[in-house]
N, C-alpha and C positions, 0 to 999 in steps of 0.2 A: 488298384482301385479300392478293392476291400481294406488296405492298410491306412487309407487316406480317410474313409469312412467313419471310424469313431472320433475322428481330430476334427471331421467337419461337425458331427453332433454335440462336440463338444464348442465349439464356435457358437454351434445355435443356440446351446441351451445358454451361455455367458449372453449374450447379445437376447435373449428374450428376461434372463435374468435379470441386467440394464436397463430393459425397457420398463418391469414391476416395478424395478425399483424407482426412477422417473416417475413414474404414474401415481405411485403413492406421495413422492412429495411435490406434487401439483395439487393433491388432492389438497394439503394444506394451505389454502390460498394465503393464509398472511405472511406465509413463508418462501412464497412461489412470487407476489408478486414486491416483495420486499427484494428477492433475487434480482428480479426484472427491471426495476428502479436502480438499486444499487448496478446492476451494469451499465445500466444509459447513462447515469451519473461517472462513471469511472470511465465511461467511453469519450465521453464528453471533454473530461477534467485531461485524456489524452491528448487532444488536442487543443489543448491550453491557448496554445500561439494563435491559433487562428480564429478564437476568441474573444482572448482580452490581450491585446498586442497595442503597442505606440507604434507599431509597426505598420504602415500597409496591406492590404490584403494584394493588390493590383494596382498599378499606375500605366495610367496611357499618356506617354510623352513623344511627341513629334510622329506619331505614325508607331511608336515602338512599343510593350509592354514590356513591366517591369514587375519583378514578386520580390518587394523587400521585407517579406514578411519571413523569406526563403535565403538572400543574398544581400550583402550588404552593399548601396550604391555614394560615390561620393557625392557631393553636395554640387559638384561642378556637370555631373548627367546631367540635372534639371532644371541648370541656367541658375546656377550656386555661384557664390564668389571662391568659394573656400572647397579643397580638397580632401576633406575630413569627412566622416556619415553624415546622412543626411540626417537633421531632424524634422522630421516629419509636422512638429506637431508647429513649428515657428513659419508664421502667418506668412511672413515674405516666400518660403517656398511652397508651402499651398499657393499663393498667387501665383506663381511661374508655372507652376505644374496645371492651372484649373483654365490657362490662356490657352486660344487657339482649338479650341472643342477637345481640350485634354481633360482625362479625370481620375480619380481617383478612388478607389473604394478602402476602407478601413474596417477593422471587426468591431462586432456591436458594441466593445468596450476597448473605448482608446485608446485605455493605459496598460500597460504593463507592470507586472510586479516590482520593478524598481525607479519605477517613470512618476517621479518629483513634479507636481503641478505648480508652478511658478505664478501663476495668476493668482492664486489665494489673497484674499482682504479678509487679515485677519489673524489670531493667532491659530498655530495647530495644537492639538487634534481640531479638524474641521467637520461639521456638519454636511450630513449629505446635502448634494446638489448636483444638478443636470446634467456636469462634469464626472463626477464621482459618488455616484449612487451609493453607495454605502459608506459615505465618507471619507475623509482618509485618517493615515497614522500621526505619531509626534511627528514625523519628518516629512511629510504631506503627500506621500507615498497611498493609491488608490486601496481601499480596503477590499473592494471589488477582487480585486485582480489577485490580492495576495490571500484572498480566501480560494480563489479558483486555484491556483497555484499549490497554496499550502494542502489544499485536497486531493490534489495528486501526488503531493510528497508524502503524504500521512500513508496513503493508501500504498503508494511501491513500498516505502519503508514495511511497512507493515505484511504485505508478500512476502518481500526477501526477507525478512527477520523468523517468521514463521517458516519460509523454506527450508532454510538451515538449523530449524531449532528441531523442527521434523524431522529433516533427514537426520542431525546426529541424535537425536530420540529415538530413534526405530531401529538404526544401527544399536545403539548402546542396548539398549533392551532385548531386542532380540537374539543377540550375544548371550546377555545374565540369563536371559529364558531357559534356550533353547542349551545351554549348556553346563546351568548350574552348579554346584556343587562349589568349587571353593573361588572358580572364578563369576559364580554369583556373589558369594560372600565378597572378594575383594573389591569387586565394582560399587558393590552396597557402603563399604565403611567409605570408598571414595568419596560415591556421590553426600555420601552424611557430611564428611569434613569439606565438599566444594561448596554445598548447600549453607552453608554457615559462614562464607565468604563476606563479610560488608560491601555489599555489589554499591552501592552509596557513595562509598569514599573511593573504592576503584576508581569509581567515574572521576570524580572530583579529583583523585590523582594524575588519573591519565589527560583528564584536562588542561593543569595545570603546565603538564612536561609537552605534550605534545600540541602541535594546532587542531582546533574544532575541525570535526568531516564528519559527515553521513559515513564515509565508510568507516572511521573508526568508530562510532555511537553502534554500527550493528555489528563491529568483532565484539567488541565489547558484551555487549547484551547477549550476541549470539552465544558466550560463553557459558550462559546459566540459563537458557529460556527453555534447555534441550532437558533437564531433567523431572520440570515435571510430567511431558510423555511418556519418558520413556519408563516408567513406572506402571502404568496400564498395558503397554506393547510387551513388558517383562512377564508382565499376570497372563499375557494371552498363549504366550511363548512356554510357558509353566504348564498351564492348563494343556494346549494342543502337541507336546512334546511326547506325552503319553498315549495318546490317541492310537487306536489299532491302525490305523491308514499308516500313521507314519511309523509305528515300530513294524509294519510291515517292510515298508520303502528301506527300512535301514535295513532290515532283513534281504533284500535283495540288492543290495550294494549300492547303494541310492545313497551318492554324497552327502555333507552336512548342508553346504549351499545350496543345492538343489532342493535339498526337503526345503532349507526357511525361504528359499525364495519361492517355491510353486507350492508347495503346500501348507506354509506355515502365516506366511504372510498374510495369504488373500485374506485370512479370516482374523487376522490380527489385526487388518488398518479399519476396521471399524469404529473404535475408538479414536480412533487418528480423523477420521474424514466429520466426527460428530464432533470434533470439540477444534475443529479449524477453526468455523467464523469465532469462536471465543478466545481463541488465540491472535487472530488478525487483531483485533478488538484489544485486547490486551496487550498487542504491539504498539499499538497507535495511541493509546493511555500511554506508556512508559515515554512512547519520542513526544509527547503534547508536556507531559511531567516535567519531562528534561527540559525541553525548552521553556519554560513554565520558570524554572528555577535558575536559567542562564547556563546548563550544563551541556544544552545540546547541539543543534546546528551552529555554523556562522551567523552571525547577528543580520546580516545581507541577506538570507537565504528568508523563502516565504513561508510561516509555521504559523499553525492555527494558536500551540503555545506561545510564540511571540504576541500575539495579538491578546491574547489572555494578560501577560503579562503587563502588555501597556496599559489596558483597560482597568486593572487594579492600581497603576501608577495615575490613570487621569482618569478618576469617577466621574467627573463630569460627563465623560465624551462615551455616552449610553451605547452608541452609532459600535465601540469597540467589542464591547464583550459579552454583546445581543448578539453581534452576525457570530462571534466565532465560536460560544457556547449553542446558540441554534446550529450551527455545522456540525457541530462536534456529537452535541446529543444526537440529530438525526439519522447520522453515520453509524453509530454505535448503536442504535434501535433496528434499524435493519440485520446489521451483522449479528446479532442477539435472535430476530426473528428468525434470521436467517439459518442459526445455528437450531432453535430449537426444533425449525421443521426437519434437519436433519437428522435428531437427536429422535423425536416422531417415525420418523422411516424407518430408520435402523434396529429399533424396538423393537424386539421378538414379542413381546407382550402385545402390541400392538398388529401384527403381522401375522 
């Protein structure tokens, strides 16, 4: 009981420590409620499909219900001629499907990110309309749908590209830190001669030899995004390596991993947790760039950069590069807010 007693005070004091912390960046309301937005928007953009889908939400046929929004049904379930998916959006099966007290519900937006409106009178790009609220693209593809789409690809990309620039940033510096002397030195001329890489023409290279993917765009990037952390994680690592707590621990036989994980770390990822949303942010600039210039996803796939792109090839069509620059800006104003109320909390100065 008594052995168990300082592990529980130490419990409490981490868990009220949590809680100060919390408390002071709420107090920042334009940072708290920029958080609050930015999730209902990312929650939202999760489920995309149930959305903006050409897909179904529900269909009641002959007594049965169907979720083709979930499973794909052929065209022959709902008194189809033909054995192939159904499409949903072609009037003779709306008629078969809406007979006999059957019905049908659909998401608030018809279309889907790759769902070609074929009724258009007119050339594309098309103006919005009742169909396609924000218009569509050159290929008459909903603008709606591939901005809701394209915001939840900016946003994962931009997660996982920062996870793994974190994790090898924390490793690598932590390492130079906490161990210095010439394998600081050999890390440092590294990172100088990796730093000085034409990350540019890589791309452009890798382009050319292999096929476009999300996952090759974040090996890629993932290889250079890790060194500006780990340069703050290395100064924290520097500074706390001398520290009497820990020349104590080493005095008492106290592994190397154990000191940087439990007591090196906690107080090194401060810098790490204040400069995430500037880093998410700075992800999602590099995938909107790339795509921007033709280096990035597949040309099929939904990017806020493809839409930039078009809108610079057809000035006319305003409808383009209104919705995806207002996306863009308001995404990246939060995650800015969002960072500086961290950057606030964390301040000793302030604290």
């Amino acid at each position: 009981m008594n052995s168990a007693h300082p592990g529980a005070k130490l419990k409490l004091a981490t868990a009220r420590r949590r809680t100060k912390v919390w408390q002071r960046f709420k107090r920042n309301r334009r940072g708290y409620y920029s958080l609050l937005l930015f999730a209902i928007l990312f929650g939202l953009s999760l489920s995309a499909e149930l959305i903006s889908n050409d897909s179904p939400l529900l269909v009641k046929y002959n007594g049965t219900f169907y979720y083709p929004v979930f499973v794909s049904y052929p065209e022959v379930t709902f008194g189809g001629d033909f054995a192939t998916e159904t499409d949903y959006r072609d009037p003779y099966i709306l008629q078969k499907i809406s007979e006999s007290g059957n019905f049908v519900v659909f998401p608030p937006n018809r279309n889907s990110y790759n769902t070609i409106n074929q009724q258009i009178v007119g050339p594309v790009p098309s103006p919005p309309t009742r169909q396609n609220f924000f218009g569509t693209d050159d290929r008459g593809r909903d603008v709606l749908a591939r901005i809701i789409y394209g915001f939840r690809l900016s946003i994962l990309f931009g997660l996982a590209l920062t996870f793994t620039g974190t994790l090898v940033g924390i490793v690598a510096g932590a390492v130079q830190g906490y161990l210095g002397g010439r394998t600081d030195l050999i890390f440092q001329r590294f990172i100088e001669i990796w730093g000085a890489m034409p990350e540019l023409y890589l791309l452009i290279i890798f382009a050319s030899i292999f096929q476009p993917s999300i996952l090759l765009l974040l090996v890629l990037l993932s290889l250079f995004s890790w060194m500006g952390l780990s340069d703050y994680v290395r100064a924290e690592f520097l500074r706390g390596r001398n520290l009497e707590y820990v020349k104590a621990a080493r005095a008492l036989g106290v592994g190397n991993m154990t000191i940087m994980w439990r007591h090196l770390l906690p107080n090194g990822l401060t810098p790490v947790i204040t400069f995430l949303p500037f880093r998410i942010s700075a992800a999602i600039l590099a995938l909107t760039s790339l795509d921007f210039l033709g280096l990035g996803v597949p040309p099929s796939t939904p990017s806020l950069g493809e839409l930039l792109a078009q809108g610079k090839g057809n000035i006319e069509a305003w409808w383009l590069s209104l919705s995806a620059f207002m996306v863009l800006v308001g995404m990246l104003i939060l995650l800015i807010f969002i960072g500086e109320a961290l950057r606030e909390t964390y301040d000793p100065r302030k604290n």
